[in-house]
ZAMARGU-4260 file (C-alpha; in steps of 0.2 Angstrom, whole numbers, plus 5000, padded with zeros to 4 digits):
<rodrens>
0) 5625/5407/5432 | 5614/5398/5421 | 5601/5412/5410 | 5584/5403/5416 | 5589/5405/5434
5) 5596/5422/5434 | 5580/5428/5422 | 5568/5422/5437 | 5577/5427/5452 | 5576/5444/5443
10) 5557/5443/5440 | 5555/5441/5460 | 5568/5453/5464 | 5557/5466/5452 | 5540/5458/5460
15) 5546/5461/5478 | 5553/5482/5470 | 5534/5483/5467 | 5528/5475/5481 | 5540/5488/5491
20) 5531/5502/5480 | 5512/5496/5482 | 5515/5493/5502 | 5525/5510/5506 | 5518/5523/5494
25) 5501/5517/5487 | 5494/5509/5501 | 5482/5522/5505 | 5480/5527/5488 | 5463/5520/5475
30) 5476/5508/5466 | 5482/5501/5483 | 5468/5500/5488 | 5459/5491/5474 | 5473/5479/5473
35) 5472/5473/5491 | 5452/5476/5491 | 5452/5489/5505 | 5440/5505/5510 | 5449/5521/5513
40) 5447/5519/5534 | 5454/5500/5532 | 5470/5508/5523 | 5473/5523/5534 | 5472/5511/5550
45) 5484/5498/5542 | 5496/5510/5533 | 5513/5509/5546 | 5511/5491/5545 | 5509/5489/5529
50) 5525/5501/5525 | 5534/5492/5536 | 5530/5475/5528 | 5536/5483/5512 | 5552/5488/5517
55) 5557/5470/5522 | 5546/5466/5504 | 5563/5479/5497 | 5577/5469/5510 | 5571/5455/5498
60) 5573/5462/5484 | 5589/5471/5486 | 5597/5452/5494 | 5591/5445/5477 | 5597/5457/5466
65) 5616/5459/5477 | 5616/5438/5474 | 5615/5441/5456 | 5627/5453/5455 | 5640/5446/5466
70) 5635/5427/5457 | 5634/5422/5473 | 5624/5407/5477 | 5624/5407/5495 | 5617/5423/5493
75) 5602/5419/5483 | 5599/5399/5495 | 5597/5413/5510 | 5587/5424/5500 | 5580/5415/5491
80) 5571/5404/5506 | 5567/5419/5515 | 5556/5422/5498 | 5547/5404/5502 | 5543/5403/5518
85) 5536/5422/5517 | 5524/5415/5503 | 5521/5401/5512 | 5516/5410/5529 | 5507/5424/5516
90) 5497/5411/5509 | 5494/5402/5525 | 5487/5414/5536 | 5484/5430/5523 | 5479/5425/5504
95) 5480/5410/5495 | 5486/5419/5478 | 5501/5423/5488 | 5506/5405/5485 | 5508/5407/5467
100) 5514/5426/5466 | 5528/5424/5477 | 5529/5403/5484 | 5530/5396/5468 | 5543/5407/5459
105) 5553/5404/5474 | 5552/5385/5472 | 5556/5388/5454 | 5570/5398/5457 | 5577/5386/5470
110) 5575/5370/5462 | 5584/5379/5448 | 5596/5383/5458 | 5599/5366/5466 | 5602/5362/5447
115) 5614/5374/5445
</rodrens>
């Protein structure tokens, strides 16, 4: 597996680990908070949602880093995709940074895959 590919498929598979963090455990807490520009009563109400958003954040991640592992890239087209069309729907109907936080890297990572 080429070095540029596996090096970026790793950054999203470590932004989606702290994606996973910031949704499940700091969600409610001044970080969280500040990061996703929200008052302590917004957090509160949100916070089941947002854990479980986060845990599929982690599914992500752990697909990305098992297709790495396993050099597999079927693994990582599935993941990989998943990771796009969730920036794109993110970005869409959410925030339009999500588009280049998570989107574009997935583009990257995929067009460098289709190189591989």
């Amino acid at each position: 597996m080429p070095i540029a590919l596996t090096v970026i498929v790793t950054i999203i598979a470590l932004l989606h680990g702290y994606f996973l963090v910031l949704e499940m455990f700091l969600w409610t807490k001044p970080y969280g908070r500040r990061v996703f520009r929200m008052s302590a009563e917004q957090a509160e109400a949100t916070r089941t949602l947002a854990a479980n958003q986060g845990l599929y954040n982690g599914f992500l991640a752990a697909g990305l880093v098992w297709g790495l592992i396993v050099a597999s890239t079927a693994v990582l087209w599935f993941f990989l995709i998943c990771v796009l069309i969730a920036g794109l729907y993110g970005a869409a109907t959410a925030n339009r940074k999500i588009l280049f936080v998570q989107a574009l890297p997935a583009a990257i990572a995929i067009a460098l895959l289709t190189l591989a």
